[in-house]
C-alpha positions in Angstrom: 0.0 0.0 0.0 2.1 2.7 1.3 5.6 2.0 0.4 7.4 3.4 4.0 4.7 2.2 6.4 4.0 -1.2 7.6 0.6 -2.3 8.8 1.4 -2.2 12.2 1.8 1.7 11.7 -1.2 1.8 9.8 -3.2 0.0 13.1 -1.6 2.6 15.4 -2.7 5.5 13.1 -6.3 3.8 13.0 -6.6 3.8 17.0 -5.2 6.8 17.2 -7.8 8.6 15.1 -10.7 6.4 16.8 -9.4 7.5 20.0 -9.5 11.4 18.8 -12.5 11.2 17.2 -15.0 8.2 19.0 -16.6 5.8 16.7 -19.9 8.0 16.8 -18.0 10.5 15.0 -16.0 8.3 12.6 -19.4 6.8 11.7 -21.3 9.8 10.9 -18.9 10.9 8.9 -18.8 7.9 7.1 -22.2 7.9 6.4 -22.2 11.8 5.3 -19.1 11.1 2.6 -21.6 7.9 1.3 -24.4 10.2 1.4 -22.6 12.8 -0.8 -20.9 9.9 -3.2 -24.8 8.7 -4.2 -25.7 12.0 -3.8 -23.6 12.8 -6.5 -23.6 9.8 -8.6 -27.4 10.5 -8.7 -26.8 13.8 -10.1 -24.3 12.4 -12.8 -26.8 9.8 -13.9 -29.7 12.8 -14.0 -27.9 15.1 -15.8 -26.3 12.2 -18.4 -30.5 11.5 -18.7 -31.6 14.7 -19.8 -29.0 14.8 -22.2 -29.8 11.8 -24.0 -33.7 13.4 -24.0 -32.3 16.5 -25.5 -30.3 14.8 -28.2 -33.9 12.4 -29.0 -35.7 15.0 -29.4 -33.0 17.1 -31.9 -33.2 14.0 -33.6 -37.0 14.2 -34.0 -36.8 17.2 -34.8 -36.5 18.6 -39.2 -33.2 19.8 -39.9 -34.1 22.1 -42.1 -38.0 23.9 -43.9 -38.0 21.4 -47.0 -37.7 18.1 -44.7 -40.7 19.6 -42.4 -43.0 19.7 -45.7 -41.9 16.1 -46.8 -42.3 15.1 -43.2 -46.1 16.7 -43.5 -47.2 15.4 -46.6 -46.0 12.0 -46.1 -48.2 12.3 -43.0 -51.4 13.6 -45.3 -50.4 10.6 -47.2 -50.7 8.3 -45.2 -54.3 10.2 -43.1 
């Protein structure tokens, strides 16, 4: 992991900062940094969602005036 310190450093950090900060504390932060990851993930997935709406519905849309009156009588066509 860490190429200087061993995992028996590591365990004496890990107490250490449990001992500073209590369990309680360690947990709620750790569920207020999972809240904010899905939090944020969610808004990724939202966002990535109404882009794929905006390019469907540019798609539907006539490029130009001449493929709107093709698109129209094709429809009176087929009425």
């Amino acid at each position: 992991m860490f190429s200087g310190i061993s995992i028996w450093q590591l365990l004496i950090l890990l107490a250490i900062v449990v001992l500073l900060f209590g369990t309680k504390k360690l947990r709620n932060i750790g569920g207020d940094l999972g809240g904010a990851v899905k939090g944020f993930k969610s808004a990724m997935k939202d966002g990535e969602d109404e882009q794929d709406h905006k390019r469907l519905a540019d798609d539907d849309q006539p490029q130009n005036k001449q493929d709107a009156e093709q698109k129209a009588e094709q429809e009176k066509d087929k009425a």
